[in-house]
KOLGUPA-464581 format. One line per 2 residues: number of its first residue (from 1); their letters; for each residue x, y, z of N, C-alpha, C. Coordinates in steps of 0.02 Angstrom, whole numbers. Atoms other than C-alpha are relative to their C-alpha. Example, Ala and Ser with C-alpha at 12.3 -4.5 7.8 and 13.67 -1.06 7.14 Angstrom:
# KOLGUPA-464581
1> AS> 45/-59/0/615/-225/390/45/60/0 ~ -42/-59/-3/684/-53/357/-39/55/37
# end
This chain:
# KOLGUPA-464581
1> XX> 42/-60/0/0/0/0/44/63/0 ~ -38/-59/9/78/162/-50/-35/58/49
3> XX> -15/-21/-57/121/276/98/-27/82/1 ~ 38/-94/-13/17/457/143/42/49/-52
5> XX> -38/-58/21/186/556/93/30/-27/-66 ~ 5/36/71/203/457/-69/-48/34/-42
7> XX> 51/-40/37/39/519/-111/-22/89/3 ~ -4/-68/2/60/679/-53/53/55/-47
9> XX> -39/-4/35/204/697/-146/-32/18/-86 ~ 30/-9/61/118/658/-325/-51/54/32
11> XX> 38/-53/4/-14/768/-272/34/78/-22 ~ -49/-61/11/111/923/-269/40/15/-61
13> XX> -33/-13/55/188/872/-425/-65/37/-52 ~ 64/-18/56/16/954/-502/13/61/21
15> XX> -11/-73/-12/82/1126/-427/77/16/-36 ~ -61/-27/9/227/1235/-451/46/16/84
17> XX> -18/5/-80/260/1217/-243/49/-35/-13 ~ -44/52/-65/409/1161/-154/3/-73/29
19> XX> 40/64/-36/404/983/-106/21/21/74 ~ 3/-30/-80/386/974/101/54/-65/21
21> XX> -47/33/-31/519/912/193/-6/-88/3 ~ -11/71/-12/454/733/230/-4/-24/-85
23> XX> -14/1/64/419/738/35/60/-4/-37 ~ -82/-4/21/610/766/10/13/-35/10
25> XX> -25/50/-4/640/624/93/-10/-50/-15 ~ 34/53/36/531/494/18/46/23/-97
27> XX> -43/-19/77/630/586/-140/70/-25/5 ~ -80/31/9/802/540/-76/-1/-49/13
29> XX> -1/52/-9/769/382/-27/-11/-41/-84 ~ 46/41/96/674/343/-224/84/19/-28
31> XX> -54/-24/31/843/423/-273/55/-49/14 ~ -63/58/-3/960/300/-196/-40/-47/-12
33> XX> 21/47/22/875/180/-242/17/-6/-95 ~ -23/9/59/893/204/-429/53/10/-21
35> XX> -92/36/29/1082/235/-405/12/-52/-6 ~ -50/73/2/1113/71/-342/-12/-34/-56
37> XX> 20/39/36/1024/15/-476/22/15/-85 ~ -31/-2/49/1120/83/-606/58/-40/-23
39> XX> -72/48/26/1249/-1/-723/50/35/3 ~ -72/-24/-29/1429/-4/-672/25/68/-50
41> XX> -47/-51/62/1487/89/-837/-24/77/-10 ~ 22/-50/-6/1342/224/-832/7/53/74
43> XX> 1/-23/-83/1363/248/-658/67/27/8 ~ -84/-30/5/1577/279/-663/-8/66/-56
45> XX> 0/-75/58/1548/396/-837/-15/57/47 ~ 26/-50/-33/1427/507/-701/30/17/50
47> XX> -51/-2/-49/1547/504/-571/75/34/-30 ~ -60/-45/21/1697/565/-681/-24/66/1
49> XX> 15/-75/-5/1580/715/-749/-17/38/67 ~ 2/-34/-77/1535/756/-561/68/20/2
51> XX> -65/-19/-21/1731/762/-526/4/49/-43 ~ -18/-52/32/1749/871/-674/-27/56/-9
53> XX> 36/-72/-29/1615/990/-613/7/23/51 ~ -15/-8/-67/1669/1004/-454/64/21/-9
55> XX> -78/-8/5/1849/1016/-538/-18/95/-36 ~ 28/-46/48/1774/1163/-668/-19/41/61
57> XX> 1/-60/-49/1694/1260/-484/60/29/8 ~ -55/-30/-19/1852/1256/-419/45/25/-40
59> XX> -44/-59/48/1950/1341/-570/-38/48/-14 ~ 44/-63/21/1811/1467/-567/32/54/89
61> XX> -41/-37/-65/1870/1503/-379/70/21/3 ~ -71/-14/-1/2021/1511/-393/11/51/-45
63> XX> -12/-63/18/2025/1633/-533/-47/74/41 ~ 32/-47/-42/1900/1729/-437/48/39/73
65> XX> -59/-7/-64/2016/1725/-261/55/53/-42 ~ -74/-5/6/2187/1757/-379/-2/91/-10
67> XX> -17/-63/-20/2272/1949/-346/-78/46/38 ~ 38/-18/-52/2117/1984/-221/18/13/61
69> XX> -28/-4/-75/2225/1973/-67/-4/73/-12 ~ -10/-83/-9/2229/2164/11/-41/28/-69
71> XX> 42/-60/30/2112/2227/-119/-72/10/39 ~ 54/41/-20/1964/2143/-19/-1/-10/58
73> XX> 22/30/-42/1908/2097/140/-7/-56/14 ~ 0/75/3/1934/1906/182/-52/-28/-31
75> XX> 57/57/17/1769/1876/196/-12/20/-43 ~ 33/-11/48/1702/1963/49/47/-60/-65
77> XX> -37/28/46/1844/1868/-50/-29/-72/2 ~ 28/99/-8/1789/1679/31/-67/12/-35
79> XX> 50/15/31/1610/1736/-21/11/-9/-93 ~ -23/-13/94/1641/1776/-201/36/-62/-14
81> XX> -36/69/16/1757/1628/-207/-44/-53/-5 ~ 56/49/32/1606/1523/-152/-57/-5/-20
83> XX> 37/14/62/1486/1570/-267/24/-4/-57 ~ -43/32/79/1607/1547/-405/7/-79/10
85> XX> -6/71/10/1605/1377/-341/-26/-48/23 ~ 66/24/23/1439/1347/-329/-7/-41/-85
87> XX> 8/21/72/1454/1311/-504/5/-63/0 ~ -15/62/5/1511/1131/-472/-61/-30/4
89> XX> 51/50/-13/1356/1068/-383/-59/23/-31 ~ 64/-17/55/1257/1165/-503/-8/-57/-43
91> XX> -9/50/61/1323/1085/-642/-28/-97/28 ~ 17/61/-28/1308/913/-553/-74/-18/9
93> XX> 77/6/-13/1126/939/-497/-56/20/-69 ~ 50/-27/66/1051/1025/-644/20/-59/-60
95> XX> -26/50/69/1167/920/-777/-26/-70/10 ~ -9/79/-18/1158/760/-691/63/-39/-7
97> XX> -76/24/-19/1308/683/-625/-17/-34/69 ~ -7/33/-64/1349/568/-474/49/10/29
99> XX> -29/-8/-29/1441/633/-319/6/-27/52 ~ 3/46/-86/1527/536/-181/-51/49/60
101> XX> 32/-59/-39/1482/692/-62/-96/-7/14 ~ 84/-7/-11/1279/714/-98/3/-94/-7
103> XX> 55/76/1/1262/510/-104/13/-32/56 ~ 10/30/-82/1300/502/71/-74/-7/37
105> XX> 96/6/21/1090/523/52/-29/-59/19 ~ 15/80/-1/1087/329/28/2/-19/43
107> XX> 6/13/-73/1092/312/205/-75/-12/11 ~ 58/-31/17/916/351/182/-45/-63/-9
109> XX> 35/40/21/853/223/82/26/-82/30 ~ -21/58/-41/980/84/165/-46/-20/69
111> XX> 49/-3/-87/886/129/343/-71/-42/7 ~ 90/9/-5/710/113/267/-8/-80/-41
113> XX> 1/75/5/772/-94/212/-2/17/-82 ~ -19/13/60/782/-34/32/37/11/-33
115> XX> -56/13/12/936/-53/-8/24/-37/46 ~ -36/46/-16/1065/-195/35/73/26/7
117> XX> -59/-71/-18/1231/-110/122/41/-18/-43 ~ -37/8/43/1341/-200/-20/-16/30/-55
119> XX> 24/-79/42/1239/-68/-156/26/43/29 ~ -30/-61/-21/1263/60/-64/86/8/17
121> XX> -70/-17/15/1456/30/-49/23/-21/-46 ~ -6/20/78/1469/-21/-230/-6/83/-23
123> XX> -6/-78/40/1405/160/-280/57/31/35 ~ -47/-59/-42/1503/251/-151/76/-6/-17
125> XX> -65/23/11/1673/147/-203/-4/39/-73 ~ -15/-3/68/1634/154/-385/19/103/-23
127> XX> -5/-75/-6/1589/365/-367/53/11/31 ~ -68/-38/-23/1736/406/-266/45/-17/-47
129> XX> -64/34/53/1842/331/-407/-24/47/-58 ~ 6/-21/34/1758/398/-531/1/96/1
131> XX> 5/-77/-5/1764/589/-454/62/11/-1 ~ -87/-3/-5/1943/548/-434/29/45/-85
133> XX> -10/-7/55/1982/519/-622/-39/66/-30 ~ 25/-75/11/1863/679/-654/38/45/3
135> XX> -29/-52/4/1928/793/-565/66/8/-22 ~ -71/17/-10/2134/731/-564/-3/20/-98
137> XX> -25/-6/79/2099/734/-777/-5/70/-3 ~ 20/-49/31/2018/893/-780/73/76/48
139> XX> -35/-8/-29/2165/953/-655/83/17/-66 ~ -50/-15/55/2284/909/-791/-13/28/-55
141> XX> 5/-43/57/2207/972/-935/15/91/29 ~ 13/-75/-15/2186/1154/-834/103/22/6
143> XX> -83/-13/10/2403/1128/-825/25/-10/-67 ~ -45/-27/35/2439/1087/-966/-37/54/-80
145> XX> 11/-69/43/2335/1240/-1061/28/55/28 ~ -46/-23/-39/2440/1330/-943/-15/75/21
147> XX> 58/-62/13/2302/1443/-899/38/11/87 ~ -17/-4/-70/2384/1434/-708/35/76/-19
149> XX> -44/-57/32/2497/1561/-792/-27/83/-8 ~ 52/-78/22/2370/1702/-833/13/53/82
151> XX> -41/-66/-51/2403/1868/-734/56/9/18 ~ -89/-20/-22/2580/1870/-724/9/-52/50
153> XX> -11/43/-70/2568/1697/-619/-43/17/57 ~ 48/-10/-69/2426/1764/-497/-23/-77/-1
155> XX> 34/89/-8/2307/1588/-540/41/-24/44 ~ -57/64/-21/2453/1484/-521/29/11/80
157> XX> -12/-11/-62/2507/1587/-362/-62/-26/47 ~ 45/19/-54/2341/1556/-294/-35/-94/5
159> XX> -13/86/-17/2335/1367/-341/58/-19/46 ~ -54/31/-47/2490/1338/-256/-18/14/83
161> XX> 20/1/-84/2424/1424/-81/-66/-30/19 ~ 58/58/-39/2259/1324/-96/29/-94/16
163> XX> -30/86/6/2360/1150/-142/42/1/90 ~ -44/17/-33/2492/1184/1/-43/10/77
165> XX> 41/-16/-39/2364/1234/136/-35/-63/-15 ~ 44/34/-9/2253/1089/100/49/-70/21
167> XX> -43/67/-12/2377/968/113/49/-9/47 ~ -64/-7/-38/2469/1034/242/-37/-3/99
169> XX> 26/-1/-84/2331/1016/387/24/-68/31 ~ -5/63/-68/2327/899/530/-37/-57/-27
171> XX> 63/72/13/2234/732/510/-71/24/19 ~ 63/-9/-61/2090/783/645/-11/73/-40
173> XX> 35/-49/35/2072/942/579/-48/-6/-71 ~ 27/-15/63/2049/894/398/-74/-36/3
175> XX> 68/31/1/1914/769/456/-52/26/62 ~ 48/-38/-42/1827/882/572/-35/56/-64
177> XX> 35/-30/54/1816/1006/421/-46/-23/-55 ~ 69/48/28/1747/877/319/-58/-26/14
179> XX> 67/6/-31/1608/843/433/-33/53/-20 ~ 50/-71/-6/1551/1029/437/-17/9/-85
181> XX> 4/10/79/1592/1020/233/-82/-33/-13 ~ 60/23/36/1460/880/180/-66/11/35
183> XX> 73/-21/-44/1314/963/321/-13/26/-57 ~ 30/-46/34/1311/1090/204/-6/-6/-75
185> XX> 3/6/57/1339/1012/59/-58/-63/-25 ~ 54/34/-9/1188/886/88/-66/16/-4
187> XX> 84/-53/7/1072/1013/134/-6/34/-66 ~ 10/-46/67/1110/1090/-30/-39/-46/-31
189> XX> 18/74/30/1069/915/-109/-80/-10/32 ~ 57/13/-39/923/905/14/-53/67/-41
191> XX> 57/-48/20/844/1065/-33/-3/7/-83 ~ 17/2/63/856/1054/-218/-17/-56/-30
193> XX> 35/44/9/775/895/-209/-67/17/12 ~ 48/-27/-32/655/1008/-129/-41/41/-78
195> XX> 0/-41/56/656/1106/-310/-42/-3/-53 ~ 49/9/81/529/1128/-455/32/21/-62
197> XX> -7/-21/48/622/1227/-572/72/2/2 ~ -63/4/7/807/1249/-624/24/65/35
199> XX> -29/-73/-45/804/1429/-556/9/-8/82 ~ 0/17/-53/740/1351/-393/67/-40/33
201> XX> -51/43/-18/882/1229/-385/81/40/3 ~ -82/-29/-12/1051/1346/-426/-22/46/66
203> XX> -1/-33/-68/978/1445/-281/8/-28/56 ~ -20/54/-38/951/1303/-181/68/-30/17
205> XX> -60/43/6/1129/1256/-203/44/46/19 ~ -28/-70/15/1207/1425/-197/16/0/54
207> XX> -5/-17/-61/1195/1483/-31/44/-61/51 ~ -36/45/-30/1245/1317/57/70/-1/-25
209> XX> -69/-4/36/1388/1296/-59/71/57/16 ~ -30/-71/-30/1446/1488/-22/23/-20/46
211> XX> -27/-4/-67/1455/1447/150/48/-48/5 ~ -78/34/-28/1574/1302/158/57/8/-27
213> XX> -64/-11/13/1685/1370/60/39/71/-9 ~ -32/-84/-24/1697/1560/134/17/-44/76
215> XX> -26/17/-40/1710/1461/273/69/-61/23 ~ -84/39/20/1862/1347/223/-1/-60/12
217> XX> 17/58/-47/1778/1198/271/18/-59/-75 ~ -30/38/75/1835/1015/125/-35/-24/1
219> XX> 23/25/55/1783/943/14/38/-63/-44 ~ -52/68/36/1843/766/-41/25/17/-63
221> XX> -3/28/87/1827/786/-217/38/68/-38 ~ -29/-49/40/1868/960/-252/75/8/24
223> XX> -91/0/2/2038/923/-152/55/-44/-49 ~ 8/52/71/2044/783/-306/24/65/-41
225> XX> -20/-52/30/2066/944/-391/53/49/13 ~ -47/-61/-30/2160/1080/-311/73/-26/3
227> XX> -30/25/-16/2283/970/-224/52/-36/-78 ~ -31/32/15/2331/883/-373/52/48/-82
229> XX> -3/-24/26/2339/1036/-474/81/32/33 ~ -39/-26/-45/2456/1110/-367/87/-32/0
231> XX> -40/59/27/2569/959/-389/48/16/-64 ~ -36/-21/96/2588/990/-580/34/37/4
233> XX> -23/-47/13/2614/1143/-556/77/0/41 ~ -68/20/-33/2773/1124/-429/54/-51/-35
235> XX> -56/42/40/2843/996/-525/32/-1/-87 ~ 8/-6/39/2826/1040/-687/-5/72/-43
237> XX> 7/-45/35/2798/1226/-733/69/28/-1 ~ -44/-37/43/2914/1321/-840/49/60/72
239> XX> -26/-36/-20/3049/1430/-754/-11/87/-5 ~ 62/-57/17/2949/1578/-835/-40/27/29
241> XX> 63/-24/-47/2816/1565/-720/25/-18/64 ~ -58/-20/-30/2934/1561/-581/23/52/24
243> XX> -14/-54/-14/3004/1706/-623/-56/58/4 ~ 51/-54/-3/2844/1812/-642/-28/-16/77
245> XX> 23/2/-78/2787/1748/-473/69/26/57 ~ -47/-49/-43/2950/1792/-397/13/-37/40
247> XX> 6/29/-68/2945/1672/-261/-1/-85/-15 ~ 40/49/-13/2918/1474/-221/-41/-8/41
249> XX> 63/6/-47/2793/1394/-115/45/-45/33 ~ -40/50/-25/2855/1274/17/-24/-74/-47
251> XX> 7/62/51/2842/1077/-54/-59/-13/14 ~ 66/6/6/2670/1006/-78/25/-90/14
253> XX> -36/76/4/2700/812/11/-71/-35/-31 ~ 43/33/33/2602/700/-116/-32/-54/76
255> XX> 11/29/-38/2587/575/48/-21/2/59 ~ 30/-60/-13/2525/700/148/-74/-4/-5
257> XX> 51/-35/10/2412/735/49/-64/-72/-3 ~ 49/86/-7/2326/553/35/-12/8/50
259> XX> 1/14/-65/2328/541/190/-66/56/48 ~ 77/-52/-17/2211/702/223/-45/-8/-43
261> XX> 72/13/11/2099/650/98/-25/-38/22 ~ 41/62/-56/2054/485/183/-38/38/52
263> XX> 34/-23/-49/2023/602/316/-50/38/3 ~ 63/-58/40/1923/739/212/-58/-58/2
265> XX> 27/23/20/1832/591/139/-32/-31/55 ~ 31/31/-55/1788/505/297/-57/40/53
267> XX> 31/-63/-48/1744/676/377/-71/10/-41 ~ 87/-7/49/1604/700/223/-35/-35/-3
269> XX> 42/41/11/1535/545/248/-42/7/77 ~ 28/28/-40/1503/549/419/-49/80/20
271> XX> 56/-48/0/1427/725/413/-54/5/-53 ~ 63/25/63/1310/666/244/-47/-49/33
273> XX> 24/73/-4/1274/498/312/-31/21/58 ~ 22/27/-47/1266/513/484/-35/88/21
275> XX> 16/-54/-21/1228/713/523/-59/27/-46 ~ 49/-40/67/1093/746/358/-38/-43/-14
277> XX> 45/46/36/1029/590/299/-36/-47/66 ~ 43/37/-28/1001/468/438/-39/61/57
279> XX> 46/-22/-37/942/613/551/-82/24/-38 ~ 50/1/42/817/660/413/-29/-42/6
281> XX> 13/86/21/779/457/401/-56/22/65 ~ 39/13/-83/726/483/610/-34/41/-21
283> XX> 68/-58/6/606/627/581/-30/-22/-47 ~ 71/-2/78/519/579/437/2/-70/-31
285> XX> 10/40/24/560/420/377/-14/-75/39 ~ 11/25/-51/569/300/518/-61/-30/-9
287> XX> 53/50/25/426/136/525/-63/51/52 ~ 55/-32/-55/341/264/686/-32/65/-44
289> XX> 29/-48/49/324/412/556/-40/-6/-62 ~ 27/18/70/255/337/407/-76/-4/23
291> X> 72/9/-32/59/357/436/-34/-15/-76
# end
């Protein structure tokens, strides 16, 4: 027998309304459900283009950030930075793409017995791999068009102080930031599931997005990006751009840097999974809520 907020649900799809919160969640649950149920090959393709939209925000921030120091106000600079990189989970949500990050969701539908926990860590393995190869390609293509270079070496200056800063935290830190990261990057996911229209949804996405990353908080996938960009660039760029920057950066440790994404990545799951989705699950989805 199909469930009150099932049918309340189709009812609403005859408006131009908002769906209502417990509505969202009978939506993310229908939603993991037809990941797991996707094929391996379609399912990795959507997982690269996620990485490479998430890779594509973050070269929108970063030129946004680069020669902003001292013209700007921190914060006005982190904001501006993260609505330039909003653009990722735009692209992802509007385009359609699969992100490790928002499919920490599937908690959701695992809880409510539909899904089997070997699905749900089949997508989550296969998507983190595939956001990898996303972003890490689209990482190299952005080096070697050697666009880091533009402004006299500003970009490239300001890739190198996001790469060496992200890779240079503590363990505990990076996975404390990653908690606070995927809250907000869930609820974005949450509320533009909430969404009727495409205008509804980049707004939906916007604001959350802004905030975790004026507030400096990670991001598994886009450190897939930054981090590896950063890399190239240290090992590899021209003595040219060098000299227009004037300066080095200290070293960027590749082993390091693994090592804080495990911790990023662990930190986003357990603020998706366990701080967004299954508390959602208890309010609204739960066998005592369902009337």
């Amino acid at each position: 027998m199909m469930d009150t907020h099932r049918i309340a649900d189709l009812d609403a799809l005859k408006t131009l309304d908002a769906r209502l919160p417990h509505a969202i969640a009978l939506a993310a649950e229908d939603l993991g459900v037809k990941k797991a149920h996707t094929d391996t090959a379609s399912l990795f393709a959507l997982a690269v283009l996620a990485g490479a939209f998430i890779a594509l925000g973050g070269l929108f921030a970063t030129v946004t950030w680069s020669g902003a120091e001292g013209m700007l106000p921190y914060g006005v600079t982190r904001l501006l930075g993260g609505l330039a990189f909003s653009l990722g989970l735009v692209l992802v949500v509007v385009g359609g793409a699969q992100l490790f990050t928002g499919d920490a969701l599937m908690v959701m539908a695992w809880a409510s017995g539909r899904l089997m926990a070997h699905q749900m860590l089949r997508v989550w393995t296969l998507v983190w791999l595939g956001n990898f190869v996303g972003a890490f390609g689209t990482a190299l293509l952005v080096f070697l068009s050697g666009q880091y270079a533009f402004g006299h070496g500003a970009v490239g200056a300001t890739a190198l102080y996001i790469a060496t800063s992200k890779s240079g935290l503590p363990v505990m830190q990076a996975f404390v930031l990653g908690i606070l990261c995927n809250v907000l990057v869930c609820l974005a996911v949450w509320l533009a599931l909430g969404a009727r229209s495409v205008t509804d949804k980049v707004l939906a996405v916007a604001l959350p997005v802004s905030a975790f990353v004026a507030a400096g908080f990670e991001h598994c996938v886009a450190n897939m990006y930054f981090v590896p960009l950063g890399l190239l660039i240290q090992w590899d760029a021209p003595e040219s751009f060098w000299a227009d920057l004037g300066r080095r950066f200290p070293p960027i440790e590749p082993g390091h840097f693994l090592l804080n994404l495990g911790a990023v990545t662990l930190g986003n799951w357990v603020g998706g999974a366990l701080l967004v989705g299954a508390v959602y699950w208890f309010i609204y989805r739960r066998p005592a809520t369902r009337h």
